[in-house]
VMD Tcl script that draws the C-alpha trace (Angstrom):
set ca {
  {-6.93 -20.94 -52.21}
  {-8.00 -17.60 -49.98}
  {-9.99 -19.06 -48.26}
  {-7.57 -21.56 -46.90}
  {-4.85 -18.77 -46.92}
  {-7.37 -17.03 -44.51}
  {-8.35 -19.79 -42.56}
  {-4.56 -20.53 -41.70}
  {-3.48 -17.06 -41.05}
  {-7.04 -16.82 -38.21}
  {-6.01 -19.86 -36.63}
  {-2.50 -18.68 -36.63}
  {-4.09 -15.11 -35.31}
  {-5.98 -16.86 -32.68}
  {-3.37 -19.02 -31.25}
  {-0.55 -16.17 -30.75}
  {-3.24 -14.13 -28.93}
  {-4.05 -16.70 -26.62}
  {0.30 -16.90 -25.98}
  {0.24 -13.64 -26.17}
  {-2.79 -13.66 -23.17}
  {-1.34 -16.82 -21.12}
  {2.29 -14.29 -21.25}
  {0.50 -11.83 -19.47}
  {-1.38 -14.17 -17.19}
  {2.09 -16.02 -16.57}
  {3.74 -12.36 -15.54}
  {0.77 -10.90 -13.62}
  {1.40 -13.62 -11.00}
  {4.86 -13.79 -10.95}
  {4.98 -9.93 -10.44}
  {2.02 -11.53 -7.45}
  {4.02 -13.83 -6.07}
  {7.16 -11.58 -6.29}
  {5.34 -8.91 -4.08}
  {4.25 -11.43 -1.70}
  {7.73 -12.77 -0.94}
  {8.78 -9.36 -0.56}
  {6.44 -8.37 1.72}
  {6.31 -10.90 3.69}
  {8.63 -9.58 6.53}
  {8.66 -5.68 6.37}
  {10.93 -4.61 3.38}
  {13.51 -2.42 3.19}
  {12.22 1.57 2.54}
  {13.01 4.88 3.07}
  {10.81 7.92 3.00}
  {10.42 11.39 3.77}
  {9.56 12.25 7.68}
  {7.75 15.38 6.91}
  {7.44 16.88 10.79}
  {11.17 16.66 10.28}
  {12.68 16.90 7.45}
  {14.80 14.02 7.52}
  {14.16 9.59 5.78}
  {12.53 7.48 7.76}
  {13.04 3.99 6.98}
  {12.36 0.86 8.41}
  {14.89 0.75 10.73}
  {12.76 4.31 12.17}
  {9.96 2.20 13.36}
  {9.87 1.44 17.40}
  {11.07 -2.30 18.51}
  {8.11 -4.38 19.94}
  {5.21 -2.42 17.87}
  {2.93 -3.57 15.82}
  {2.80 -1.41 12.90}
  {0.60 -0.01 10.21}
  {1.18 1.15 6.83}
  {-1.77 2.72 5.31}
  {-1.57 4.27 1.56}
  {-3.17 7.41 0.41}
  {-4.40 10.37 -1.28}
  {-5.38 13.43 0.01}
  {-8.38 13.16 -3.00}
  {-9.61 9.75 -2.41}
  {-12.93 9.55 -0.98}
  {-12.51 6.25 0.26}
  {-8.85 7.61 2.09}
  {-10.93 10.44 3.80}
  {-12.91 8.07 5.41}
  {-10.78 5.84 6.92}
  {-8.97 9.19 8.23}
  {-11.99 10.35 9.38}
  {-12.77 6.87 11.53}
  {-9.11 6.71 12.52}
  {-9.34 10.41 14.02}
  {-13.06 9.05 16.00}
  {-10.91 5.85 17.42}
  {-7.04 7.55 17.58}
  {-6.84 6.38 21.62}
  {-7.38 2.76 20.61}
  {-4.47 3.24 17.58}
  {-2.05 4.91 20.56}
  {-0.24 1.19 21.19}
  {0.94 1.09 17.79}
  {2.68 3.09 14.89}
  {1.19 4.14 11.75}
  {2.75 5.19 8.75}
  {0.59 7.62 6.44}
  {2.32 7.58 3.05}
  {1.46 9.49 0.52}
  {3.45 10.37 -2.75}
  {1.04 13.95 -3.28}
  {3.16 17.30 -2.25}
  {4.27 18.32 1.18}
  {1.33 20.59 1.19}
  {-1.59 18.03 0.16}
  {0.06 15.40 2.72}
  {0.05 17.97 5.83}
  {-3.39 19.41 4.85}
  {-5.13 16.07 5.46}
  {-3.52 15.48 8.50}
  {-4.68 18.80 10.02}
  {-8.30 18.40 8.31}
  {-8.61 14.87 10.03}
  {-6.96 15.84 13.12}
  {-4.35 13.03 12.73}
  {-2.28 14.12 15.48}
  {0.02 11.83 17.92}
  {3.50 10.72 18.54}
  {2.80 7.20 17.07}
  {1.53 8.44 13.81}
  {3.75 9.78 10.74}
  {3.14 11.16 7.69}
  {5.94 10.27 5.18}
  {6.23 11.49 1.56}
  {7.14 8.96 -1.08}
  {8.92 10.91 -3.26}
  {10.62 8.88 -5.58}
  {7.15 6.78 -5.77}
  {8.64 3.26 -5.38}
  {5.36 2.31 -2.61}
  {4.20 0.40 -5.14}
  {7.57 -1.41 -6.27}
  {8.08 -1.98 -2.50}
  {4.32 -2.99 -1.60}
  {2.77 -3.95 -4.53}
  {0.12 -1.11 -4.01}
  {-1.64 0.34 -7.14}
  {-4.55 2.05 -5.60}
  {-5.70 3.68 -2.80}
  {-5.97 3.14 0.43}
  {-3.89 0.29 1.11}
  {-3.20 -0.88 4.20}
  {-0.38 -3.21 5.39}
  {-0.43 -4.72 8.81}
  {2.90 -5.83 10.37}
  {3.22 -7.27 13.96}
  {5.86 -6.48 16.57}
  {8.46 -8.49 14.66}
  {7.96 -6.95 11.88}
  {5.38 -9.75 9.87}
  {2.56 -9.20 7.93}
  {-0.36 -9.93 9.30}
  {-2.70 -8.53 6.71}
  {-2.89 -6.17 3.64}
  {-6.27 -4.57 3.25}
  {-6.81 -2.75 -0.60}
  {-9.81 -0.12 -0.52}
  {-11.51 1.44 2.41}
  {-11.27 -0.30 5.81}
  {-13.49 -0.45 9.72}
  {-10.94 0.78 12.07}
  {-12.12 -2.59 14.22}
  {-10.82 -4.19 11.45}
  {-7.40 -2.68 11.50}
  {-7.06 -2.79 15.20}
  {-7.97 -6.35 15.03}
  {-4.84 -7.30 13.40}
  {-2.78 -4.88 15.22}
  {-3.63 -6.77 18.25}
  {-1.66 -9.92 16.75}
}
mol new
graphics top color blue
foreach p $ca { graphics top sphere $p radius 0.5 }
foreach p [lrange $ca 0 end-1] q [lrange $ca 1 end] { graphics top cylinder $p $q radius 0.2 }
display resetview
């Protein structure tokens, strides 16, 4: 009588983990597809402009640019050298606008852009501090990059380190 008693309640065990596993699977790529949607066209956001103090939002960004939006911490190897290749190609990246957002302190977001020389009207560095990046882009690590043409489509989402050639590529669509 255990034994069957046991037998029942592991094959009762069994099956509500794998509900419990198909649940997550089932709202892992909704939350996907949910993101995707979203980011399809370039959504709604609003950050802070560091250089001046004020929210820059999507309605900021130059008409007829392509655009990108590249993710990161000050800390993150993998950040530093993408900053470090953007700073060896920054002519190439004048035609467009790039977003650095970061949601580390005032302090840790203008220190990398003086250590890598990020320096240029089309580039700004923009403070997420109410740290909804991720709710907006669906970003949970660092770098991510998010590649929007002149009207304002994605083109491509990169996560992890990048080749400038790579970014400029897109760009260029």
């Amino acid at each position: 009588l255990m034994k069957r008693f046991l037998k029942k309640l592991l094959s009762l065990s069994i099956v509500m983990i794998l509900l419990i596993l198909l649940l997550i699977i089932f709202i892992k790529a909704d939350h996907k597809n949910r993101i995707a949607k979203q980011t399809k066209y370039l959504p709604e956001f609003s950050f802070i402009n560091l250089l001046h103090e004020n929210n820059f939002s999507r309605d900021s960004l130059l008409r007829g640019k392509s655009c990108l939006i590249l993710y990161f911490n000050s800390e993150c190897e993998h950040c530093q050298k993408e900053a470090t290749q953007i700073h060896g190609d920054l002519y190439f990246f004048s035609d467009y606008q790039i977003l650095m957002v970061s949601s580390e302190s005032k302090e840790s977001i203008l220190a990398f852009k003086k250590k890598y020389q990020l320096d240029g009207p089309f580039i700004k560095f923009l403070q997420d501090q109410k740290f909804i990046f991720e709710d907006v882009f669906g970003a949970t690590t660092v770098p991510a990059s998010f590649i929007y043409n002149k009207d304002k489509l994605l083109i491509k989402r990169f996560y992890g380190e990048v080749k400038t050639s790579a970014l400029l590529h897109y760009l260029a669509y």
